[in-house]
N, C-alpha and C positions, 0 to 999 in steps of 0.2 A: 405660495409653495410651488418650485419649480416642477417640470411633470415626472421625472428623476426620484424626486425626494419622495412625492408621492408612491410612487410605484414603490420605496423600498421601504418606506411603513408601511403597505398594506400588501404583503407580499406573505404569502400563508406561510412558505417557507423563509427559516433565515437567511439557507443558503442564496436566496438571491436576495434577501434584505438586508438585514443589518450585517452577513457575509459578504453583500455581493464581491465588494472589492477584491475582495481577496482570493478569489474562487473567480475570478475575470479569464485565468488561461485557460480553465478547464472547460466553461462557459461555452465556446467556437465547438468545441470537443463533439461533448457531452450532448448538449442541448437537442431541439427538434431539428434547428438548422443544420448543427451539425450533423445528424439524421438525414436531414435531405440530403446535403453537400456529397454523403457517400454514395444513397442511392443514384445520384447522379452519375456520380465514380463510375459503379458498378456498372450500371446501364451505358454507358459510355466507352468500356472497356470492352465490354460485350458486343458491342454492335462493329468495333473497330476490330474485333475479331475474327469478328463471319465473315469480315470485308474479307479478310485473308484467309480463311480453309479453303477456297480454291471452290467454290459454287459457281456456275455459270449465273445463275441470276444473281449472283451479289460478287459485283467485281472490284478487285482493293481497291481503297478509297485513296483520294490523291491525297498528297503530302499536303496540301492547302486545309482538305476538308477536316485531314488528319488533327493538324492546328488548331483550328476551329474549334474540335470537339473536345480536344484536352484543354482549349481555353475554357471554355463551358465549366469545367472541375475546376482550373486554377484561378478562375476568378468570380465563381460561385460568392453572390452576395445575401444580404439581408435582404434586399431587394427580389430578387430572384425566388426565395425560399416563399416570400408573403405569395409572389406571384403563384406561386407550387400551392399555397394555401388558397388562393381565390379558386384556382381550379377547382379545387377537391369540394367546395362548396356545392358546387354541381354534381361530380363523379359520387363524392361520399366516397371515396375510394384512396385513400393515400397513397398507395405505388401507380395507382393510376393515372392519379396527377402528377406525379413527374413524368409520366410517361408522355402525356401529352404536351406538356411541356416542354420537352427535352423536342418534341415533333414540330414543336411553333416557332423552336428556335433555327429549322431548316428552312422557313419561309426564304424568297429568295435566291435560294440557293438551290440548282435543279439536281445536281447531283445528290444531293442530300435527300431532297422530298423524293425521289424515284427511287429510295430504300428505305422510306421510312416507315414499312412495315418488318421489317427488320430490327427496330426497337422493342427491346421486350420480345424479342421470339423466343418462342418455346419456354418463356419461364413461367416459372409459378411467382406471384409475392414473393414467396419465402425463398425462392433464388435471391433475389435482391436484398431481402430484408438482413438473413442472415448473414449475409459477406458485409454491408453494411454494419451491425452490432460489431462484428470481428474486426472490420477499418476501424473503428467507432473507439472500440479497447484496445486495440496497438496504437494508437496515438498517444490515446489519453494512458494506458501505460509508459510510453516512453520520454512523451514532453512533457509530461506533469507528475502522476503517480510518481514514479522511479525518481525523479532529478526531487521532489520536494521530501520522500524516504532519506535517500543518499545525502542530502544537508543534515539529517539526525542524524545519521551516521557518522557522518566526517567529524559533527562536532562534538560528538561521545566519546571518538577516537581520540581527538585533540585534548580532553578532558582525561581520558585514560592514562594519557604520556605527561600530562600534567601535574595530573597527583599521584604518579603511580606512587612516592615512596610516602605519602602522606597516611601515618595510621590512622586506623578509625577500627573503633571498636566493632565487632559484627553483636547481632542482634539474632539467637535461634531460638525460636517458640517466644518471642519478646524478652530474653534472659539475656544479659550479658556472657557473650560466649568468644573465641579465640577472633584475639585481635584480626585485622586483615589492613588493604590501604583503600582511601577514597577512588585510587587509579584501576585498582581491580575490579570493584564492583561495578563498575561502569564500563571494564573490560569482558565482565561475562554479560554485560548486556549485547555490547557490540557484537561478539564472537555468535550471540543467539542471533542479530537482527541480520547479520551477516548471510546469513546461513537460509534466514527467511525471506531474503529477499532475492536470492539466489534464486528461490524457490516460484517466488511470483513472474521474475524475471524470466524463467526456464519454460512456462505455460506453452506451448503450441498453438497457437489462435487457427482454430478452424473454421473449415465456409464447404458449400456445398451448392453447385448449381447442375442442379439432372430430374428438375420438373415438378410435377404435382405432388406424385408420391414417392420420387427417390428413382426411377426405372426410365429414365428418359422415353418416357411413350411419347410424346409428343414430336421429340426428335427425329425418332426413329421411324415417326409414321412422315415425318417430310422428307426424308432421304434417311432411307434404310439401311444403306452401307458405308454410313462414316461414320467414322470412330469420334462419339459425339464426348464418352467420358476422356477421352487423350484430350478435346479441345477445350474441354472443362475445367480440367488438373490445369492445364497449360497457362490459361485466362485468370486462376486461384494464385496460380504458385509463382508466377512470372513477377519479377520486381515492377514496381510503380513505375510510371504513369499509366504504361500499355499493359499492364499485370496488378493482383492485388497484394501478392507478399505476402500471401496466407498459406497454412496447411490444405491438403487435399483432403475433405471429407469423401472417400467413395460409398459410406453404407450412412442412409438413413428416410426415415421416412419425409414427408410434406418439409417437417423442418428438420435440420439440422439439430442431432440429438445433445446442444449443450452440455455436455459433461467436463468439454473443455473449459466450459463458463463456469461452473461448479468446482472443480480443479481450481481456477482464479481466482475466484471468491473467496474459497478458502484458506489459499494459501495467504491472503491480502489479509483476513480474519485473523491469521494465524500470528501475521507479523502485528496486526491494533492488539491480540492480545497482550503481544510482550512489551509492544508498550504502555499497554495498561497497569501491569506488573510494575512497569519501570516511574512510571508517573506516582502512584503510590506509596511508591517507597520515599523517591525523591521529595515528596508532599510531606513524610514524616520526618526525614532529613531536615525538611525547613523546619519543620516543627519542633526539632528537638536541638535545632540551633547549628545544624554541622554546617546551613549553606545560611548567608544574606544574601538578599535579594537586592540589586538596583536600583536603588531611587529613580525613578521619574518625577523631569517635572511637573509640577501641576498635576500629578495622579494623585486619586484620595483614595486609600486601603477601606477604609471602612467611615459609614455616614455617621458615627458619632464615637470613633476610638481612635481618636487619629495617630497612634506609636503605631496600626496594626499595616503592616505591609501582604497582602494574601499571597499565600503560592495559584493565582487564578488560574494563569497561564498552563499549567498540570492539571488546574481540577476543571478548563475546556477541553483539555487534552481530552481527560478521561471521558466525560462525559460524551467528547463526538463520536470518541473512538467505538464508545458502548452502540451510539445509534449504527455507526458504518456496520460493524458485526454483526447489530440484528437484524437487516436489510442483505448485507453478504450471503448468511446464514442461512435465511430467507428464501434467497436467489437460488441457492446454491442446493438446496434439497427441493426446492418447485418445478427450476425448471427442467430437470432433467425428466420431468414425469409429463405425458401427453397422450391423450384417452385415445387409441388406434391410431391414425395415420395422423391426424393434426384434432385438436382442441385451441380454442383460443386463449386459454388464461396465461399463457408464455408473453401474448403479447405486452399489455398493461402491466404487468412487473417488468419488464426488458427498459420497457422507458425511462425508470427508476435505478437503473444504473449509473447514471451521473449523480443522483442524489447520495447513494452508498457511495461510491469514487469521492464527490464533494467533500462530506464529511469527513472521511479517513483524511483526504488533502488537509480540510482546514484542523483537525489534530496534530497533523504532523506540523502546519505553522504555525499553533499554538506551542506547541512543543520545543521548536524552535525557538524561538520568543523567549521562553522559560528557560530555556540553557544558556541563551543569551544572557541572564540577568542574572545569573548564581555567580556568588562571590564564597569559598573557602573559610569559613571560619575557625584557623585554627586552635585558637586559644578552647573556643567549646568540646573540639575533636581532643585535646590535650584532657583537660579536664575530667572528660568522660576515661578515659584511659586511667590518669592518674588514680582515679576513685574506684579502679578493677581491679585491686591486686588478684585478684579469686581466678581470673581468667589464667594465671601461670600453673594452678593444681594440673593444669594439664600436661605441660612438659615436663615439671617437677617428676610425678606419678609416672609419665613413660621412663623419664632417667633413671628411676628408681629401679621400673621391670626390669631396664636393663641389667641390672647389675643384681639382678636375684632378690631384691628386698621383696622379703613377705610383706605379702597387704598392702600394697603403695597404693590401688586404688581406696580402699577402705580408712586408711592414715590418713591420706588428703580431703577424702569426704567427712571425716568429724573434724577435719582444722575448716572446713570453707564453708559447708555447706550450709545454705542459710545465715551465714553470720559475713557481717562487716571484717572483711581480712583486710588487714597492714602488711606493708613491705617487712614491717620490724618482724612480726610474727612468720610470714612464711621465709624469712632470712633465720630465724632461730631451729624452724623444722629442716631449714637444708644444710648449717652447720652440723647436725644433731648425725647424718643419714652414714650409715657406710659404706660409700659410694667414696673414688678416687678422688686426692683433694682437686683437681685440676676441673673434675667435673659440677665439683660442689662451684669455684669461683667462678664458673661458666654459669652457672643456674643464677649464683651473685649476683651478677653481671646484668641479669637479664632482665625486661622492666616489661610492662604492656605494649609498650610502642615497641617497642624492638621484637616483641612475640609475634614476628607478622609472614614468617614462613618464605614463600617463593612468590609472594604477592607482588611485589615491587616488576619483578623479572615479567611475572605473566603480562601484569599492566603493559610493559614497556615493547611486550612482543607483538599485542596484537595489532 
């Protein structure tokens, strides 16, 4: 057994087991490494800052050394990360070892070691740790989360314009109820995910670096009259490489009061809800024949029924999307609570952010997958229709109020309700009615597929 194969059967988690493949982008992200990669970042930005507030003992650093230190970030390896991990064996300290780290890396170089107590000044951990979590979630928000959402998207859409005028019976409280088209229902999914992702997209990722408890004392007691929060904001808000592209946190204690991570989570919850919603239905859709599924070759449905093809692809959906939620959920009501100025239980769930992120990912390419494979069945969508006449007491009984007939609702409910209606039978209550004849061959006219309202239009709009 290769040492690969090993490591992915005995890997506690799926996400790096029998998921890993597929969860490889988020992987660089997410991970411990990617953890270090930022603190690195961070500490790197910071120290090429003080170069420049204008300190006599810390003078800008030359466009060489400059190089150097943003090489340090851009080509941050596996390598490097273990080396950050040999450290800490000693330290016990994880920001510590990058710190020292990052200091071994000046060897040689005299301009560098003759400031290299300027690494890590004035911060606390949780300087670094939290601008790191927030590099950490705007990546993994914008090269993975978002780009593998927005493929469920586009392909709902494409799905919407596809079948917008395709009737299908709608299903309320499980009853046969007013027709609609395969394209709209898949259009108020869109128009929902739209809207939720809008929502995850719009987060603010905040960071905060001003000390142990929030009051730059430490800065303040090295030089007293520089404006250490302007150089703070400056170092958060500044685009990458020499800046972090984050919001300015200026109020919080030890750490950074996550509320904006709670906000994300949520919103992230918000959107596996609906498509948990969506997965379900579509699951009973296969099931009652409106979608076939794609043969694969060489797949087996089931280990001793071999007609059965499963909707799997919706029921991993559902099932990851259920874990990311309860880990979101989790997140999202823990961390924003911290017993006075810092407790440590923020830390050890913060880790666990790529495994929530993971999940929702790999549902969404479950999900994917599954819309990949849906084939329209018309003739079942026909059938069902055909065998509804009962779904028309609706427009019938409005044509009716119109035109003043007493009891249209009451007339229509002892011709249908409960009982198997025919075309013939509700064609003999609408010759019967005295209503204008023009209105009567309009109601003639009209069959379950064609009872389908502005459904076609909405599909086609979104």
């Amino acid at each position: 057994m290769n040492p690969s194969t090993s490591f992915s059967i005995t890997a506690l988690s799926p996400l790096d087991g029998r998921y890993a493949a597929r969860l490889a982008p988020l992987r660089p992200l997410m991970s411990e490494l990617g953890y270090m990669h930022r603190r690195v970042q961070v500490e790197v930005a910071w120290f090429i800052a003080l170069s420049d507030a204008g300190f006599a003992e810390f003078k800008p650093l030359t466009p060489g050394a400059r190089t150097y230190l943003l090489g340090l970030v851009k080509h941050f390896s596996g390598n490097d990360a273990a080396a950050i991990k040999e450290i800490e064996k000693t330290t016990n300290h994880d920001v510590k070892a990058v710190e020292y780290w990052i200091k071994s890396k000046f060897e040689a170089r005299p301009e560098l070691q003759a400031a290299a107590e300027f690494v890590h000044f004035a911060c606390t951990s949780e300087d670094i740790n939290n601008t790191s979590h927030a590099l950490q979630l705007k990546s993994s928000r914008e090269q993975v989360l978002l780009p593998a959402l927005d493929k469920v998207i586009t392909q709902l859409r494409v799905m919407a314009h596809l079948h917008a005028d395709e009737p299908m019976l709608s299903r309320t409280h499980g009853q046969t109820a007013s027709p609609t088209t395969v394209g709209k229902e898949i259009a108020n999914v869109v128009a929902r995910l739209e809207v939720a992702r809008e929502r995850v997209a719009g987060v603010r990722l905040m960071a905060k670096m001003n000390g142990a408890v929030g009051n730059f004392n430490a800065h303040l007691a090295a030089w007293p009259d520089f404006d250490w929060e302007a150089l703070s904001r400056r170092v958060i808000e500044s685009p990458e490489p020499l800046g972090l592209g984050l919001s300015f946190q200026p109020y919080s204690i030890q750490i950074e009061p996550h509320d904006y991570m709670a906000e994300l989570f949520d919103a992230v919850a918000r959107t596996n809800t609906i498509l948990i919603d969506f997965a379900r239905d579509v699951w009973g859709y296969v099931s009652v024949g409106y979608f076939k599924q794609r043969l694969k070759d060489g797949e087996i449905g089931s280990s001793t029924m071999p007609h059965k093809v499963n909707p799997i692809d919706f029921e991993n959906a559902e099932g990851n999307l259920g874990l990311a939620n309860a880990l979101l959920r989790h997140m999202s009501e823990k961390l924003p609570v911290s017993r006075w100025q810092r407790d440590l239980t923020d830390s050890t769930v913060l880790r666990n952010m790529g495994v929530a992120f993971g999940y929702a990912v790999l549902a969404y390419s479950s999900m994917s997958t599954g819309l990949g494979k849906l084939e329209l069945n018309r003739e079942a969508l026909a059938d069902d229709l055909d065998a509804s006449w009962e779904v028309l007491a609706e427009p019938i009984q409005t044509v009716m109020r119109r035109y003043g007939v007493q009891g249209a609702y009451e007339k229509l409910k002892e011709v249908t309700r409960g009982k198997t209606v025919t075309a013939a039978a509700l064609h003999g209550l609408i010759r019967s009615l005295e209503i204008p004849d023009a209105e009567k061959d309009r109601l003639l006219a009209m069959t379950p597929a064609s009872y389908t309202g502005k459904a076609a239009e909405l599909a086609k709009r979104i």
